[in-house]
N, C-alpha and C positions, 0 to 999 in steps of 0.2 A: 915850969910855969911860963906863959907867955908872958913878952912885955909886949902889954895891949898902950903905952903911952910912945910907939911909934913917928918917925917924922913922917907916914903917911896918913894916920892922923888927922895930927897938927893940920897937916894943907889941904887934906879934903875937907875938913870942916871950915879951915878959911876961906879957902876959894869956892866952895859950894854952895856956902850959905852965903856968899854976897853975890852971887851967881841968879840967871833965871835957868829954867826948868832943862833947856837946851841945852847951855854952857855947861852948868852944874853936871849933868848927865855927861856928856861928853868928858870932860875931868875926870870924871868916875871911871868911864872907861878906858881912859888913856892910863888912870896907875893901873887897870886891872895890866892890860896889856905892859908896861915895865915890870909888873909880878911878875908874868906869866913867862915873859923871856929871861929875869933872874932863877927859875923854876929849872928852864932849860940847861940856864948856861952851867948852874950848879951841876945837873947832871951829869953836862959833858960838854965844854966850852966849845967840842969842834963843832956842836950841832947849830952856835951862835947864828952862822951864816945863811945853814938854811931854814934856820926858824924864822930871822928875820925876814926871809922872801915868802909868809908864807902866810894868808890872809888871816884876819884876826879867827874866824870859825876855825880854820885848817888847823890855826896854832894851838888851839882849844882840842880839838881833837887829837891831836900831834901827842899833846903833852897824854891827853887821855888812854891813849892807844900805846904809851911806854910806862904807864901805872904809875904816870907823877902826880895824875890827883885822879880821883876817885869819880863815878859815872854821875854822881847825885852833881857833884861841884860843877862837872862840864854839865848836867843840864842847864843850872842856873847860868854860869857862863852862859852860855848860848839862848837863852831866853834873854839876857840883859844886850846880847849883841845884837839881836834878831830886834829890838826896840830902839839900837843903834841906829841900825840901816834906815828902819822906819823914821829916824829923825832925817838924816842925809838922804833919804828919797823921797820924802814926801813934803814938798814946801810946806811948813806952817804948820808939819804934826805936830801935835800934842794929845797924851794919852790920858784915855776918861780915866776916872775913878775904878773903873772896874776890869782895866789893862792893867795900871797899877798895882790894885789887890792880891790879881792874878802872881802877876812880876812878885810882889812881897808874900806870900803865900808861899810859892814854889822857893823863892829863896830859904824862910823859915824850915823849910823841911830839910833842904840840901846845904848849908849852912847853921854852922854854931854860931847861936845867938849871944855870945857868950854876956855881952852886957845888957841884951836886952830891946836893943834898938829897934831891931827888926817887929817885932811882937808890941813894940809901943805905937813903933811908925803903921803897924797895919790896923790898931785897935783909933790909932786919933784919925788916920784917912779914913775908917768905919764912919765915925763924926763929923766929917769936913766933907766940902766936896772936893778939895783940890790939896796939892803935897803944902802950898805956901800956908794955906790958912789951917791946915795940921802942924807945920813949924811954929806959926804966931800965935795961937792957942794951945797948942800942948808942948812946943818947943821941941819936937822931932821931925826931921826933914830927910831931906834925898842925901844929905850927909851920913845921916846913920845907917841909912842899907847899903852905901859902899863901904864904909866902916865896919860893919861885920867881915864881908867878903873879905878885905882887906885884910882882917883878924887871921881867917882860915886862910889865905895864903900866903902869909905870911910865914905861917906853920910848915906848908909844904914847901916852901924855900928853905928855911931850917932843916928842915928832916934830909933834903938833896945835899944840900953843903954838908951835913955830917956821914955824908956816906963816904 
């Protein structure tokens, strides 16, 4: 059984939720990427180097293309980078309601929801128009869709360290 009381967790929910929409996000994605290179290193420590060099999509792909996680996970990967970029390129992006949806929807499918986050976080943005005032009123926020993620690869770093 997982231990889903992880210290990535812990810090994504404290520094997310005291976070705005930008910060929060980027947080997220920075533990996705320490997963994604503990994933690596598990496999084969010599690959450290050039994982490291090697853009966050690439790395996504990298890992996908040696079957350390599955096509469904590197979609959602890559759907939550591709909203990355859009933050780092586009002065002052921020994504409607229905970029969002999209984003938590394709997660829900390619990710276990195991606590529920995902599927709460897309039913209160349903009712809000925005992630804040789905946290202040239903008390689920951009915390719990990296909190799933996080869930699931955290699985796939277990599963590589026991090979």
């Amino acid at each position: 059984m997982p231990d889903y009381g992880n210290k990535y967790e812990d810090f994504l929910f404290h520094k997310i939720d005291d976070s705005d929409l930008l910060s929060g996000f980027l947080i997220g994605h920075l533990v996705i990427e320490i997963l994604l290179e503990k994933i690596a290193s598990n496999y084969d420590i010599k690959l450290k180097e050039h994982f490291l060099s090697l853009t966050h999509s690439r790395k996504i792909n990298f890992l996908k293309s040696l079957e350390l996680i599955d096509d469904g996970t590197a979609s959602g990967l890559q759907k939550i980078n591709r909203m990355r970029n859009k933050f780092a390129n586009e002065l002052g992006y921020e994504p409607n309601k229905g970029e969002l949806l999209n984003l938590i929807s394709n997660l829900r499918a390619n990710f276990c929801d195991i606590t529920g986050g995902l599927e709460q976080l897309h039913e209160a943005l349903e009712e809000c128009n925005t992630l804040q005032s789905a946290n202040e009123k239903y008390g689920c926020g951009l915390a719990d869709l990296f909190i799933q993620i996080v869930y699931d690869l955290e699985e796939y770093r277990k599963n590589e360290a026991a090979v």
